[in-house]
C-alpha positions as CSV (number, residue, x, y, z in Angstrom):
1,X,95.4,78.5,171.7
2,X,98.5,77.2,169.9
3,X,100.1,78.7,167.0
4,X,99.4,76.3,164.1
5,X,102.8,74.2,162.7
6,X,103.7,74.3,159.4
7,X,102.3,71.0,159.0
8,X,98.6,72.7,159.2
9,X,99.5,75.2,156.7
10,X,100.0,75.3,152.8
11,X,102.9,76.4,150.8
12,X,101.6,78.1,147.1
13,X,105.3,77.5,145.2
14,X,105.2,79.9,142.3
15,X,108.1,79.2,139.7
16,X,108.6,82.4,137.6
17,X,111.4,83.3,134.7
18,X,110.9,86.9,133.5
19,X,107.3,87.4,135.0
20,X,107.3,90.9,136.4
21,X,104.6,92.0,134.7
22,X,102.4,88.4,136.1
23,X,104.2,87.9,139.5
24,X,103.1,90.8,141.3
25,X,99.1,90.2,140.6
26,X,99.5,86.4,141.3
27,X,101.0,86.9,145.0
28,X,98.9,89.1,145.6
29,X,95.6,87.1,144.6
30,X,97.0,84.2,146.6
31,X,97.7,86.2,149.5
32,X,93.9,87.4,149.2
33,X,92.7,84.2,148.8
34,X,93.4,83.0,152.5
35,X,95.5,83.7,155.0
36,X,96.7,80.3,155.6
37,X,98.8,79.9,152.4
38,X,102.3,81.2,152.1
39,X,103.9,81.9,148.9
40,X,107.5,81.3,147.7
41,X,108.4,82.7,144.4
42,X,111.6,80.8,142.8
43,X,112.9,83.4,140.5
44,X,114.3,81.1,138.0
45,X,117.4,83.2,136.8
46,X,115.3,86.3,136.1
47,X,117.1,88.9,134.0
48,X,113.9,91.0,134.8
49,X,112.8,92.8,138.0
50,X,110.8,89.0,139.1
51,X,112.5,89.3,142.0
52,X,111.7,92.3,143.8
53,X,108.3,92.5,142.6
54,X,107.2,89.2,143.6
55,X,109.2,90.5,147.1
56,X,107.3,93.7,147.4
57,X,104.2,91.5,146.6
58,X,104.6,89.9,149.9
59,X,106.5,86.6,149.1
60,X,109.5,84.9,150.2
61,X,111.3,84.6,147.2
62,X,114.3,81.9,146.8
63,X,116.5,83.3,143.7
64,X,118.2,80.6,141.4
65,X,121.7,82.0,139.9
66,X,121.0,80.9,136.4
67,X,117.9,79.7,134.6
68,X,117.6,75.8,135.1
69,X,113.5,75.5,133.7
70,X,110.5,74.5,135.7
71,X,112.0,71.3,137.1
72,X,114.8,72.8,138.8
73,X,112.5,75.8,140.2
74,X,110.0,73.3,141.3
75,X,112.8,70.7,142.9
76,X,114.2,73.7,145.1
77,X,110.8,75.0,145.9
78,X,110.0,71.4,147.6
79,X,113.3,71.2,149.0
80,X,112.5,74.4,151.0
81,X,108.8,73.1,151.9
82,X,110.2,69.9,153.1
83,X,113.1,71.4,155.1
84,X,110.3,74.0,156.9
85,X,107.7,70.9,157.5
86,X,105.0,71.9,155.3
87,X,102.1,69.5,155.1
88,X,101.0,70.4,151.6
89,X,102.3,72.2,148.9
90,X,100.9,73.1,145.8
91,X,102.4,74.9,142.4
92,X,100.6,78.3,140.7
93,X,102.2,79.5,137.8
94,X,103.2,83.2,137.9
95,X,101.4,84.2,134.5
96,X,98.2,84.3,135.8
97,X,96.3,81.0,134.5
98,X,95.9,79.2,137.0
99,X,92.8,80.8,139.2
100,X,94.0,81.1,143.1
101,X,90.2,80.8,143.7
102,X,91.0,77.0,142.5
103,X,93.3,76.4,145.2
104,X,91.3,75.1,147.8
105,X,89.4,72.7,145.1
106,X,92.8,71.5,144.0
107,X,94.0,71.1,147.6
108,X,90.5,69.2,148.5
109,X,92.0,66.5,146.2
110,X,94.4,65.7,148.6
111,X,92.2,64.0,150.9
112,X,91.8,61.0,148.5
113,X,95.1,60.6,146.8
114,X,98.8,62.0,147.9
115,X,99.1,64.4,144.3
116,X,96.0,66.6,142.8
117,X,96.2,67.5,139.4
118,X,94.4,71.0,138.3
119,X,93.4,69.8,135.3
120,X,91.9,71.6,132.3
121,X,90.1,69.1,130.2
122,X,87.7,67.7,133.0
123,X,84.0,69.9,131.7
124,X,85.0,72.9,133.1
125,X,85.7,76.3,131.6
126,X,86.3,76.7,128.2
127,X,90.0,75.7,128.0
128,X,91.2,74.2,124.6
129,X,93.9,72.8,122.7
130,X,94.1,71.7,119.3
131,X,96.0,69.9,116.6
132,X,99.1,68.2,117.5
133,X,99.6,69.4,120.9
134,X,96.0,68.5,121.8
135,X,96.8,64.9,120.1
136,X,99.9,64.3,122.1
137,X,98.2,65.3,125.4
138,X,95.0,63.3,124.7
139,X,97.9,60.4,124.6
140,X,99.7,60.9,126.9
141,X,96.6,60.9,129.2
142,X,95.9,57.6,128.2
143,X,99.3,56.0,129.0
144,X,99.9,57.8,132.0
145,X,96.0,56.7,133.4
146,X,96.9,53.2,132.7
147,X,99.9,53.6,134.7
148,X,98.2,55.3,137.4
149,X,95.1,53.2,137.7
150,X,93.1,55.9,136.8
151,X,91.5,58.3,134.7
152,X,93.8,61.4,134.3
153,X,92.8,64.2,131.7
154,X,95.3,66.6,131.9
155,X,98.8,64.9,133.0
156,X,100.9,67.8,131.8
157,X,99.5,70.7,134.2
158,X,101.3,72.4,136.3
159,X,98.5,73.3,138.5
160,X,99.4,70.5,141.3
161,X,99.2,69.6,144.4
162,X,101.2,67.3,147.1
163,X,100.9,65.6,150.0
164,X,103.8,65.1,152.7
165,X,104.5,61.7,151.2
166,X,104.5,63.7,147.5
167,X,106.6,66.3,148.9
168,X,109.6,64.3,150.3
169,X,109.6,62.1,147.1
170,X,109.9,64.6,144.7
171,X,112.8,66.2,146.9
172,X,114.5,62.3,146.3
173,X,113.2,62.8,142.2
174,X,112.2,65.7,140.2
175,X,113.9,65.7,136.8
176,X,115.4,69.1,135.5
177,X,114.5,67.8,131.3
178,X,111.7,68.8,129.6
179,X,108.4,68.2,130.9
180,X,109.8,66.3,133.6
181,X,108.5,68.5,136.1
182,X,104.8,67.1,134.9
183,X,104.9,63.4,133.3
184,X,108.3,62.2,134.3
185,X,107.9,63.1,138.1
186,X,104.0,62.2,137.8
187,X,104.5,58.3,136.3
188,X,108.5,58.2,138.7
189,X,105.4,59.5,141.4
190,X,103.3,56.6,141.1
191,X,106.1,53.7,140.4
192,X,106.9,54.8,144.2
193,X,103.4,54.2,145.0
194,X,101.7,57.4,145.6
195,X,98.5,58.1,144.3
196,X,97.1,60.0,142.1
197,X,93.5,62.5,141.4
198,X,92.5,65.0,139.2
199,X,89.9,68.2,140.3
200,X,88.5,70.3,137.4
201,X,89.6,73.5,137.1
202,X,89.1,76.3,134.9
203,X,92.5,78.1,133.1
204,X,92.4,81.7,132.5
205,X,94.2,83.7,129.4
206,X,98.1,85.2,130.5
207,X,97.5,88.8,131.6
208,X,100.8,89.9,129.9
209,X,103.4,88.1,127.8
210,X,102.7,85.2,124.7
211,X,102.4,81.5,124.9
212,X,105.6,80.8,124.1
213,X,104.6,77.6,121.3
214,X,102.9,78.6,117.6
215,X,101.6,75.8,115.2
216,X,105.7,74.7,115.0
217,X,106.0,74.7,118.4
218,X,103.5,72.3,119.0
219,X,104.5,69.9,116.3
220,X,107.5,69.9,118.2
221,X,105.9,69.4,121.0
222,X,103.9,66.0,120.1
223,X,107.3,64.9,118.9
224,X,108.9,65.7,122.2
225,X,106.3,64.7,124.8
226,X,106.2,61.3,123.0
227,X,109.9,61.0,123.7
228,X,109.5,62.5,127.5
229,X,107.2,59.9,128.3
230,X,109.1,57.1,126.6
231,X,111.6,57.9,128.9
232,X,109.6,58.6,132.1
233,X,108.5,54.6,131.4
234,X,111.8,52.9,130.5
235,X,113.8,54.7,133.4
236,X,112.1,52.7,136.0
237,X,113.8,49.6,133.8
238,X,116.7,50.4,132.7
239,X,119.6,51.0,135.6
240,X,123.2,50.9,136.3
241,X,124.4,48.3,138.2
242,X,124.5,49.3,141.7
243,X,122.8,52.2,141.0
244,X,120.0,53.3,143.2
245,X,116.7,53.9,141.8
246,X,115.4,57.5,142.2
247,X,111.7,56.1,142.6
């Protein structure tokens, strides 16, 4: 019998800034959850021990030299799946939230569209949001389903997966800015002409640390996100002369 290819196996990409307290536990869990996913942490400019942790855990971890924010963790994370020939790849965040035991759900997404969306608002569990954040992500839903050609719930979760096809076109785009990594990659995504799904998914509360937005920070937020996605639309339009579109 034949050892199986990377193309037969899945890569969990696990971006983490500051996490060891989280990263440990989350390797771990994925590890336990199958043997057929392996785990790269990018330690995104950790001051912290992330690093040798999430190592010690059992993960290949890729260390960035200076914080560059979920985008650019992501980016090199699909960079090194595409370079090794992995199939599928899909992101769990290092706090904890996102269930490993969703995984395979997630992944099962796959076979009907080329990125899966883990997402929150969909009937199951008893994840919520409210006030202005909830507002801005009910709307940007909306757009971003529109743009898609279907219903999306939850377009700014980071529990995701991708296809081949999803893999090498975020390695050509995968903006850096805030929330690029989820709506300007997502709508960039389906201007190439990927598709897109959603699975339900259940979110669980951070074992250690603090969400990092209070009533403030989600004003800011709606205010933000409005401006992300404005962007994500327009950048499709607007180009240099000459200039090669990244989608």
């Amino acid at each position: 019998m034949t050892e199986p290819t990377n193309a037969d196996r899945v890569l969990v990409l696990v971006p983490a800034w500051n996490e060891e307290r989280n990263v440990g536990a989350t390797v771990r869990e994925i590890k336990d959850t199958g043997p057929q996913f392996d785990v790269v942490v990018i330690d995104d400019g950790s001051t912290d021990e992330t690093a040798a942790v999430a190592r010690a855990a059992g993960a290949v971890v890729l260390s960035l030299p200076f914080n560059l924010g979920v985008g650019g963790a992501m980016r090199t994370g699909f960079a090194y799946a595409q370079r090794l020939g992995y199939g599928r790849a899909i992101q769990v965040d290092a706090d904890g939230q996102h269930d490993p035991a969703d995984i395979g759900r997630v992944l099962a997404g796959l076979s009907r569209a080329d990125i899966a969306i883990g997402a929150r608002f969909a009937e199951v569990g008893d994840y919520s949001v409210r006030g202005p954040r909830r507002w801005a992500m009910v709307v940007l839903a909306k757009v971003v389903s529109r743009v898609a050609g279907t219903r999306l719930t939850d377009v700014t979760s980071g529990f995701r997966a991708a296809n081949a096809r999803a893999i090498d076109q975020y390695v050509r785009y995968y903006p850096e800015e805030y929330l690029g990594d989820t709506l300007d990659s997502l709508v960039a995504a389906v201007h190439a002409g990927l598709t897109v799904t959603q699975v339900p998914v259940a979110m669980r509360p951070r074992a250690f640390g603090r969400p990092s937005q209070g009533p403030l920070g989600a004003t800011v937020y709606l205010l933000r996100s409005s401006f992300a996605l404005t962007l994500a639309l327009m950048r499709r339009a607007v180009r240099r002369p000459g200039e090669e579109s990244p989608i």
